[in-house]
MOPAC internal coordinates of N, CA, C and O (Angstrom, degrees):
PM7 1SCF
backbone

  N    0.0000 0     0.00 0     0.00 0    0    0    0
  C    1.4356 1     0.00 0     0.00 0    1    0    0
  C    1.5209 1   108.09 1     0.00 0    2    1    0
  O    1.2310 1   117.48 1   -32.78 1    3    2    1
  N    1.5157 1   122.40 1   147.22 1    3    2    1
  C    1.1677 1   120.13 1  -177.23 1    5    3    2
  C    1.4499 1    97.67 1  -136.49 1    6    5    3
  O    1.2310 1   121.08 1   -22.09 1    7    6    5
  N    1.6256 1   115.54 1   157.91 1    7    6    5
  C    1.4186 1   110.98 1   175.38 1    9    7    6
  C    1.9146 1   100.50 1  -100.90 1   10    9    7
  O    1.2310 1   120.90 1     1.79 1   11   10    9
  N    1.3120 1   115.88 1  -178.21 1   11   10    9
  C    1.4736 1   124.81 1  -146.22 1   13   11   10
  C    2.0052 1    64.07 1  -133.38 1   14   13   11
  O    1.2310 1   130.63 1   -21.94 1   15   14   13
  N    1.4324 1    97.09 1   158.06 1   15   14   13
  C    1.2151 1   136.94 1   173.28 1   17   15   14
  C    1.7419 1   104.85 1   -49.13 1   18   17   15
  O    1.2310 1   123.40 1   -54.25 1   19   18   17
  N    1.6854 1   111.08 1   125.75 1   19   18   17
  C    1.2505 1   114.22 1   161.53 1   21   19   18
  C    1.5035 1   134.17 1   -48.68 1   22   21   19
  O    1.2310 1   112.21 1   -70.03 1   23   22   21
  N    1.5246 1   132.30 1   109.97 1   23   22   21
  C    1.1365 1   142.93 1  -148.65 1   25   23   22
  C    1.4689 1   107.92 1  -133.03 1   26   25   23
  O    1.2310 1   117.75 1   -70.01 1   27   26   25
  N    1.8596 1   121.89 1   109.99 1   27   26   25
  C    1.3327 1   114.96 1  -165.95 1   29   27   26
  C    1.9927 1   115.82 1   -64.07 1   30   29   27
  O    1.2310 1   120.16 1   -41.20 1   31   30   29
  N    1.0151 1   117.30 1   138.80 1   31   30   29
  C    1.7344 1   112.62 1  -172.64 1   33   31   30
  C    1.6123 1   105.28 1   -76.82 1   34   33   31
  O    1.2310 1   121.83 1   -32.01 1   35   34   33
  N    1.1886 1   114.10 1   147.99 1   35   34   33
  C    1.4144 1   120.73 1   168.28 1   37   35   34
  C    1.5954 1   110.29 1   -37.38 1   38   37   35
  O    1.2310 1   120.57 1   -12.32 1   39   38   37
  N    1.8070 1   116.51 1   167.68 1   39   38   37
  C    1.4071 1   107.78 1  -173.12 1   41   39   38
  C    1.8609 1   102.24 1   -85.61 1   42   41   39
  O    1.2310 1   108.24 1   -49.80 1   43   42   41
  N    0.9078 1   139.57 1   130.20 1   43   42   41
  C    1.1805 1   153.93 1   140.25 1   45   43   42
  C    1.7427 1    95.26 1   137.09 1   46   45   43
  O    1.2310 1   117.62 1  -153.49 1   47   46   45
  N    0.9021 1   122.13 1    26.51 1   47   46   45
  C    1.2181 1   116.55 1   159.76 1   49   47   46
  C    1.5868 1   137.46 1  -138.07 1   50   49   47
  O    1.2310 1   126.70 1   -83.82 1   51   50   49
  N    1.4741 1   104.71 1    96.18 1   51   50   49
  C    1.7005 1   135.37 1  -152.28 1   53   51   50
  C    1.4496 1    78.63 1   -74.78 1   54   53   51
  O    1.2310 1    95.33 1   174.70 1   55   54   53
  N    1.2736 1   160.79 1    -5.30 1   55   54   53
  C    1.7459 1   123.57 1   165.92 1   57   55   54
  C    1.5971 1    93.11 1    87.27 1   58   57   55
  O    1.2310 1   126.72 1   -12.85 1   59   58   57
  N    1.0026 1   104.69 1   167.15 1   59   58   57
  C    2.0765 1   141.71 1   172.16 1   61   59   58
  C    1.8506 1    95.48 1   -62.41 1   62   61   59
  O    1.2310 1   133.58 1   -87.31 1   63   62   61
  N    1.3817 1    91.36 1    92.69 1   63   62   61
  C    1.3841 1    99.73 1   171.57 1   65   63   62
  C    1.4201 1   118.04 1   -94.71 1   66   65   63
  O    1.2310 1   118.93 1   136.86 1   67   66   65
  N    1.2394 1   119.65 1   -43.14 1   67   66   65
  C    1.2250 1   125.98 1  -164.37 1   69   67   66
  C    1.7820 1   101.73 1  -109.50 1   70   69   67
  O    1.2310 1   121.51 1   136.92 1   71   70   69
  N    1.6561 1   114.72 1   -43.08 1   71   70   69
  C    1.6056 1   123.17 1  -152.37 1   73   71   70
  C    1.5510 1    85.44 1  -100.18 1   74   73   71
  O    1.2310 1   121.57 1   -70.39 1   75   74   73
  N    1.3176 1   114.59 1   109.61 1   75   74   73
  C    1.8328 1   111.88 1   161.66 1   77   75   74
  C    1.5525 1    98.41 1   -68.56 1   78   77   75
  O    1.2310 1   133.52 1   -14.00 1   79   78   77
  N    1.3421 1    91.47 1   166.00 1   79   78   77
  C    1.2226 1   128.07 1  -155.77 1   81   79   78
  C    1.7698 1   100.55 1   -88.81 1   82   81   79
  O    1.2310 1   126.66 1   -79.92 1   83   82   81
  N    1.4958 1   104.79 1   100.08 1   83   82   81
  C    1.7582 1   100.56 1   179.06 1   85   83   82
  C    1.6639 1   128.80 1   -99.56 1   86   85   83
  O    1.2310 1   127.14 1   -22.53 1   87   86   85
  N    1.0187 1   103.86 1   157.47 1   87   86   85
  C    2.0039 1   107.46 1  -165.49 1   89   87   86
  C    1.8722 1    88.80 1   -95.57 1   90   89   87
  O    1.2310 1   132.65 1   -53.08 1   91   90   89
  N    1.5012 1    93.16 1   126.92 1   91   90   89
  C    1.1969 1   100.13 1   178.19 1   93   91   90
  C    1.8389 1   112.41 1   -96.07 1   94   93   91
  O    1.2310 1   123.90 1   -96.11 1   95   94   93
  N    0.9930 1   110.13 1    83.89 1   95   94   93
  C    1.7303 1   130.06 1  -156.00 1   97   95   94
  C    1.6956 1    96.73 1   -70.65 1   98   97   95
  O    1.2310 1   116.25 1   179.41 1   99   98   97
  N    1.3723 1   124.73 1    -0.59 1   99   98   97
  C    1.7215 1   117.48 1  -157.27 1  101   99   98
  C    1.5935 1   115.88 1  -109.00 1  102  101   99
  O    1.2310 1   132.02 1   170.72 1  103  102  101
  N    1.5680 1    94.39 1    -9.28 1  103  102  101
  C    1.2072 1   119.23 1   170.70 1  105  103  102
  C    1.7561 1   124.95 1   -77.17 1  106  105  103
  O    1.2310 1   102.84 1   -35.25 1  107  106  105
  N    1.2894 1   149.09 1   144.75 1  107  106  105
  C    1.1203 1   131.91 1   151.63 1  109  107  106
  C    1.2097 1   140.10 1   -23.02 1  110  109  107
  O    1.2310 1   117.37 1   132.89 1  111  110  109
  N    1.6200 1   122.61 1   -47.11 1  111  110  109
  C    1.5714 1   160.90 1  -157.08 1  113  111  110
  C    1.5628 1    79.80 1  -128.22 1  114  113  111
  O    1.2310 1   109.48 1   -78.34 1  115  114  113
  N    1.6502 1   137.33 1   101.66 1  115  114  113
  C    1.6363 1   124.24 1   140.45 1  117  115  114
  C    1.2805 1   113.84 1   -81.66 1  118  117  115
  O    1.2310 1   127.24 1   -50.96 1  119  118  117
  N    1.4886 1   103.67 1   129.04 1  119  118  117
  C    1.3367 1   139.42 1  -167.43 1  121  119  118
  C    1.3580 1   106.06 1  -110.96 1  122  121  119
  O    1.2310 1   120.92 1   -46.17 1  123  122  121
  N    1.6754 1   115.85 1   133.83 1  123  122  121
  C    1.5997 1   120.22 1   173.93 1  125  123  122
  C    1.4130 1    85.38 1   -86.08 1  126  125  123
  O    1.2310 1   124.72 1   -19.89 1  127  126  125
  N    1.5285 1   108.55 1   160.11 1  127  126  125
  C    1.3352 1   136.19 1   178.24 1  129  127  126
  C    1.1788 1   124.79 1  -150.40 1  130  129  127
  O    1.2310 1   121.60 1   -66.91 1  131  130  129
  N    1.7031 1   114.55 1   113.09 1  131  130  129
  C    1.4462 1   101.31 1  -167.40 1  133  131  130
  C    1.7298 1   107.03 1  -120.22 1  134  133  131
  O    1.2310 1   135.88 1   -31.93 1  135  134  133
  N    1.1754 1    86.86 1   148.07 1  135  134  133
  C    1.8917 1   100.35 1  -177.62 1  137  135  134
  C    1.5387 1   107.36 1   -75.94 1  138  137  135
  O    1.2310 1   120.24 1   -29.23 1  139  138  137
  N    1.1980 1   117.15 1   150.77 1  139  138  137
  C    1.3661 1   129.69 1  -162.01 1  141  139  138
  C    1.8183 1   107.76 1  -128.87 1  142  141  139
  O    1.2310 1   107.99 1   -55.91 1  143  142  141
  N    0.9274 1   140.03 1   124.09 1  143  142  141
  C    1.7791 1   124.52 1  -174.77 1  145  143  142
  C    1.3529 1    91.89 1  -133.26 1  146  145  143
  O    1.2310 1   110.90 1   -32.25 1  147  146  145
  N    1.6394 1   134.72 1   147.75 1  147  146  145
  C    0.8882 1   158.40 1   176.88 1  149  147  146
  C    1.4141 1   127.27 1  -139.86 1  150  149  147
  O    1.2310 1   124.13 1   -84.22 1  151  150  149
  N    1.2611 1   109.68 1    95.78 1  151  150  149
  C    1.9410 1    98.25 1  -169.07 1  153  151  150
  C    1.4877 1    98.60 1  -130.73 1  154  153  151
  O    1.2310 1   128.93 1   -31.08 1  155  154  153
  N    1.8588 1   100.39 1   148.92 1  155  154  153
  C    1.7269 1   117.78 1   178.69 1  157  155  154
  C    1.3622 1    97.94 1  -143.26 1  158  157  155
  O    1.2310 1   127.85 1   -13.32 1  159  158  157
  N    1.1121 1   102.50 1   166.68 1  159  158  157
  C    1.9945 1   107.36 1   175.18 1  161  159  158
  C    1.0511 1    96.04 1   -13.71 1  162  161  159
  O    1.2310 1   127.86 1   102.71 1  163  162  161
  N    1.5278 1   102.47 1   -77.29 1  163  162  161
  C    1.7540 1   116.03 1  -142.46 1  165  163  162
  C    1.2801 1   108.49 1   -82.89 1  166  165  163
  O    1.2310 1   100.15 1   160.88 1  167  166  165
  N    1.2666 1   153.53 1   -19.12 1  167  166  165
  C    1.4041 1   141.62 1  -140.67 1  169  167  166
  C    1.5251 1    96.63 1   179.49 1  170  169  167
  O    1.2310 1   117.16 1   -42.77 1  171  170  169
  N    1.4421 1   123.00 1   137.23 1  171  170  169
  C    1.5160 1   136.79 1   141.56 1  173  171  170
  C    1.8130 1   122.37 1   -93.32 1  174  173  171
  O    1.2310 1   131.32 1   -16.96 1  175  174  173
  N    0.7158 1    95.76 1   163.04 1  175  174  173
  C    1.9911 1   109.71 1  -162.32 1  177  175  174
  C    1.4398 1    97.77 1  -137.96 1  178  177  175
  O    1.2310 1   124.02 1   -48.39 1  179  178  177
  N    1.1389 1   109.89 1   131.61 1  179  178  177
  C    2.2821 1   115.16 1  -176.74 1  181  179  178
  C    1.6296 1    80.83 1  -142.03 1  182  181  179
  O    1.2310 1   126.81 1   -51.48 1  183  182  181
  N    1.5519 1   104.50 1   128.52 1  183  182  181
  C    1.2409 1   110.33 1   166.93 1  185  183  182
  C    1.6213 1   114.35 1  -132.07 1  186  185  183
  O    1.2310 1   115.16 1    -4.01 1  187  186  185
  N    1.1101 1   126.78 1   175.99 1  187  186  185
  C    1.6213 1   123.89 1   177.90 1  189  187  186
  C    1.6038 1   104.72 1  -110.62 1  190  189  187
  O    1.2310 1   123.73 1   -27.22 1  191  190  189
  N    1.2115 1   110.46 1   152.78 1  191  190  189
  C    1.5812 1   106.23 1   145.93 1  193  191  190
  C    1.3097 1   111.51 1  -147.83 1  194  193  191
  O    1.2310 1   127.82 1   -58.61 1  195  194  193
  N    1.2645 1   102.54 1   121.39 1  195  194  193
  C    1.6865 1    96.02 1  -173.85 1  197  195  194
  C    1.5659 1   109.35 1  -127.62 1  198  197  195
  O    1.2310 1   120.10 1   180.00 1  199  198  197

C-alpha cells in the first residue's frame, strides 16, 4: 500500500484525530476507512470515508 500526495482538507474538517484509519479486510475488495468527527456547541457530525 502506498499513500498519494499530501492534500490540504476543506475548512472545518480536521481529519482522523483520535480514530486511525482501519482496513476493512472482511470484504472482497479491503477498503481503508477513515472516521471523520465534527463538533460545535450545538451538534457533532461522524462521517466515513472509505
Amino acid at each position: 500500500m502506498s499513500w498519494s500526495e499530501r492534500e490540504q482538507l476543506p475548512p472545518g474538517i480536521l481529519g482522523p484525530i483520535k480514530n486511525k484509519a482501519c482496513i476493512n479486510l472482511l470484504s472482497l475488495a479491503p477498503r481503508i476507512i477513515l472516521q471523520f468527527t465534527r463538533y460545535t456547541r450545538n451538534f457533532w457530525m461522524k462521517w466515513m470515508l472509505v
